[in-house]
C-alpha positions in Angstrom: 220.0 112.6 59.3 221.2 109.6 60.7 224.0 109.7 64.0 226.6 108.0 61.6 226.0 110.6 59.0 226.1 113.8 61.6 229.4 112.2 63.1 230.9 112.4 59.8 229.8 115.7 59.0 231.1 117.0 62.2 234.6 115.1 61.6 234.8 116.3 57.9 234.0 120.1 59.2 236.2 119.5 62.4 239.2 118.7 60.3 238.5 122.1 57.9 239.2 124.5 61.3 242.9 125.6 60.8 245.0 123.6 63.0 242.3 121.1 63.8 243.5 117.5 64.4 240.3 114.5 64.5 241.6 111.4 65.2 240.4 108.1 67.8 241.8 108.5 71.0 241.3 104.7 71.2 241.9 104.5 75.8 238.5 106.8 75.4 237.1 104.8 73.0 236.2 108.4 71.5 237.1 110.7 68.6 239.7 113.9 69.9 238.7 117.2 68.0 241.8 119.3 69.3 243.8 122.4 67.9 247.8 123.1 69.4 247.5 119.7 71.5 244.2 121.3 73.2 240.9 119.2 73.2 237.9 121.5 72.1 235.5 118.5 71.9 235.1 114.8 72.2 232.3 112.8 70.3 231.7 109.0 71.6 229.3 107.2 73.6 228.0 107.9 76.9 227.5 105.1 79.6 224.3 104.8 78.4 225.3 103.8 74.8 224.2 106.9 73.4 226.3 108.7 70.8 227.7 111.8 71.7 229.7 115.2 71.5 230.9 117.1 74.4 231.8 120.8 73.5 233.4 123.9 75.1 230.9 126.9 76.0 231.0 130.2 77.8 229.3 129.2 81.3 226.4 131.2 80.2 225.6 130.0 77.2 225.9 126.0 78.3 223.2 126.9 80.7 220.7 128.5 78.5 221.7 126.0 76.1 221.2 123.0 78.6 217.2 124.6 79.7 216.2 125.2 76.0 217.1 121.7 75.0 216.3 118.3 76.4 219.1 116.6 74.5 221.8 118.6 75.9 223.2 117.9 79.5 226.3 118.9 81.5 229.7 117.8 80.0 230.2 114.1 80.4 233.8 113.1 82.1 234.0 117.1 81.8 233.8 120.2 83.7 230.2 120.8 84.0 230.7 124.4 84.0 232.0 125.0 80.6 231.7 121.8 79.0 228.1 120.4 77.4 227.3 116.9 75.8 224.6 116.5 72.6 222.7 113.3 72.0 224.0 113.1 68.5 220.1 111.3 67.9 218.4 114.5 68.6 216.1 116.2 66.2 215.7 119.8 68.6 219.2 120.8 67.3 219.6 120.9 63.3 223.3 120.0 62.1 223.9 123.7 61.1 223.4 124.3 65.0 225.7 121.5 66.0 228.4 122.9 63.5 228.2 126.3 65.0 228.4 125.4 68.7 231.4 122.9 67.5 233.2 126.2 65.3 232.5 128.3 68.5 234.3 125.6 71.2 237.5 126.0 68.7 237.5 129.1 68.8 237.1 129.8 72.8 240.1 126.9 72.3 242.3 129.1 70.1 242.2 132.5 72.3 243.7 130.7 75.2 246.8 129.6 73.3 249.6 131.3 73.3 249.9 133.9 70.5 252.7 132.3 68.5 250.1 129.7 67.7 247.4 132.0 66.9 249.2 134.0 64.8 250.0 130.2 63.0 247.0 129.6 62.7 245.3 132.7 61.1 248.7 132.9 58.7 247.4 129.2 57.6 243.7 130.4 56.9 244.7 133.4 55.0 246.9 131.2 52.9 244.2 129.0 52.0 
């Protein structure tokens, strides 16, 4: 799959999460993926020109995640602890894997707002 055909996958199944906003945060030169006003990743280039998404993690998974795979480094302009980046030209991760990591950074992203919102948000999902 081609890095302009993942981004759009991952904007198309960004924008399906309940809540989820995807729009250019044009001062980043990036595209925001955020739910209640929260950032749960980021997907533009690197200084190095390469395309990328930076995702929310639990600690321990970034790190596994960060040995097993080549293409996967600490969060860029991010907290390295729970933030990771993806070279969107990899071929270790398959999209599935991208789209699962991306569904799991909302989701860490939802439990820390406050319940009013939550409760929003799963209310929108059952209506749908």
């Amino acid at each position: 799959m081609s890095i302009a055909s993942r981004q759009a996958l991952l904007i198309a199944e960004g924008k399906k999460l309940a809540g989820a906003k995807v729009a250019l945060k044009e001062e980043w030169g990036s595209m925001a993926f955020t739910v209640g006003d929260k950032l749960f990743a980021l997907m533009g280039e690197n200084k190095d020109g390469k395309e990328i998404i930076t995702i929310k993690g639990l600690p321990e998974d970034n790190e596994r995640i960060r040995e097993d795979y080549q293409s996967v480094t600490y969060g860029y302009y991010m907290n390295k602890t729970h933030w990771i980046s993806i070279d969107l030209a990899t071929t270790e991760l398959e999209d599935g894997h991208l789209l699962e990591l991306l569904k799991k950074s909302y989701r860490l992203i939802v439990e820390k707002l406050p319940k009013k919102i939550q409760q929003e948000l799963q209310d929108s999902t059952n209506v749908n």
